[in-house]
Residue, then its C-alpha position, 0 to 999 in steps of 0.5 A: x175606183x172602176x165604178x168611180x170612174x163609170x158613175x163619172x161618167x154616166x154623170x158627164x153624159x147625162x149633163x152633156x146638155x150643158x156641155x153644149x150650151x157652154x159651146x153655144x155661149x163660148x162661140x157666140x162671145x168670141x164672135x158677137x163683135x166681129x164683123x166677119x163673125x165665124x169667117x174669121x174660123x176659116x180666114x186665120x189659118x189661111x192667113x198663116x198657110x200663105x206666110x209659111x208658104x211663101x217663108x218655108x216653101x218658097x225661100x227655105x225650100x222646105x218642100x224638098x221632103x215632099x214625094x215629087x209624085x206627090x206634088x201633081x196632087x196637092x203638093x206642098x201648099x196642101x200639105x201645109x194646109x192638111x196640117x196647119x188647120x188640125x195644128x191651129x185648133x190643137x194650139x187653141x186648145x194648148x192656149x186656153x187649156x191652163x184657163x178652162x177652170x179659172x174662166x168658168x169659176x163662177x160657174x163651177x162654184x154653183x152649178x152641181x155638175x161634173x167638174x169635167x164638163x168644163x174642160x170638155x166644153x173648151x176643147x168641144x169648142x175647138x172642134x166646132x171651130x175645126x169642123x168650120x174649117x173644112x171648106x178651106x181644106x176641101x177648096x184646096x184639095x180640089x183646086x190643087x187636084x188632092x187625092x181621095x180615098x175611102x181609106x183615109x176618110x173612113x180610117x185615117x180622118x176618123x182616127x185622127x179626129x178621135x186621138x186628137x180631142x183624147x189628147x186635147x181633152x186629156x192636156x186641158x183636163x191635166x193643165x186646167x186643174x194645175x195652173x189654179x194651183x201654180x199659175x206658172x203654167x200658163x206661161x209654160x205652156x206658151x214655150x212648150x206651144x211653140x216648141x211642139x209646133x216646130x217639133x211636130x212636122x208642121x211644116x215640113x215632112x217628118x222624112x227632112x228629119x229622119x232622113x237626115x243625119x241627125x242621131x238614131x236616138x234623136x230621130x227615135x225620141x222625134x217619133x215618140x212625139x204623139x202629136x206628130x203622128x197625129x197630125x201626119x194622120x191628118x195629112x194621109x188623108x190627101x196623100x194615101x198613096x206616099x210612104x214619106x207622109x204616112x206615119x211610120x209604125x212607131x210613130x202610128x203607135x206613139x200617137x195611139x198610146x201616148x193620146x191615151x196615157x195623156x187622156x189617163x194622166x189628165x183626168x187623174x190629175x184632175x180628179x185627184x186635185x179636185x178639191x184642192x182646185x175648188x177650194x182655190x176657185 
């Protein structure tokens, strides 16, 4: 099976050519009728940034879970933004995960490449689309006087990057191949979408949650949720100094091995439903 797996992937890399010419094909579809074309990257998640703002932090007050150190250096609004960017990508991919077969069938059925390639151009997308982003967040951590550190940016961003596509990677390879069996997937996987969104300390500090009287079990079980730590990786960037916005040791581990359990179930799944897949394609 090791050596299964490792001809896999010597096949993968030594077709990655493909894997970026689908990427170049994708962006240039989404984008070739669109009179703002690739702003529109960038315009939505600021878009949706201001509405949660103005919703959670200002008529729900949800940034009472902010340090009060903390807002003199970015506070609430870039904590959304440090957060809503990663989500937006991580969305998408949840979005178009169950299809990344099913769109490329025409493909699939001629092209003698690694099956895997596909899925790995739907989630490379989005990275090429979350990498367009950057100037939005990097505008705001300097106009709201954000924090830099070398910590975060050559530990924190780092890691975040590489256990969120593991984690995208790993649901689209899991979710592309089962929805061409049953197709109720997709619409599962809308519910459990929104669901994670709320779920994931998006929009508001973990802190409001564990800090909270809720059960120790049920705090427990919110930490176990990989995504959650992930995405306050992607925030301790701009806050390195505050424990509330750093992940707990829990929920630093969870992110790290629930990315790799769910990279090794995905491509399981879609290695072992294979054929059943081709067959349906």
């Amino acid at each position: 099976m090791e050596v299964a797996v490792a001809s896999r992937t010597l096949a993968v890399w030594e077709h990655r050519k493909v894997v970026g010419l689908l990427v170049r094909r994708d962006l240039k579809v989404k984008y070739q009728q669109s009179v703002l074309g690739y702003a529109w990257t960038m315009l939505e998640p600021l878009a949706l940034t201001m509405v949660y703002f103005f919703v959670f932090g200002v008529v729900l007050n949800a940034d009472r879970g902010m340090p009060p150190e903390a807002m003199e250096h970015g506070g609430y609004i870039l904590f959304l933004v440090a957060g809503i960017l990663p989500w937006t990508i991580f969305g998408s991919i949840l979005g178009e995960a169950p299809r990344a077969m099913i769109t490329h069938s025409k493909l699939i059925t001629t092209m003698k490449v690694p099956r895997e390639i596909f899925p790995m151009a739907t989630v490379s997308t989005k990275f090429v689309e979350y990498l367009l982003t950057w100037p939005v967040l990097l505008i705001f951590v300097f106009a709201m006087g954000g924090q830099f550190s070398w910590e975060g940016m050559l530990l924190w961003l780092p890691l975040a990057i590489v256990l969120t596509f593991m984690f995208g990677l790993g649901v689209t390879l899991f979710l592309s191949a089962v929805n061409v069996l049953l197709r109720d997937v997709e619409r599962l996987t809308r519910i459990l979408t929104r669901i994670l969104f709320y779920g994931s300390a998006i929009l508001f500090p973990a802190a409001m949650v564990l800090d909270s009287s809720a059960p120790g079990w049920a705090k427990t079980l919110y930490e176990l949720n990989p995504l959650m730590g992930i995405f306050q990786m992607h925030r301790t960037v701009w806050f390195p100094e505050y424990a509330e916005l750093t992940p707990s040791a829990l929920a630093l581990t969870s992110a790290v091995v629930g990315s790799i359990l769910m990279f090794v179930i995905g491509y399981w799944t879609f290695r072992r439903l294979e054929m059943s897949v081709l067959k349906e394609l």
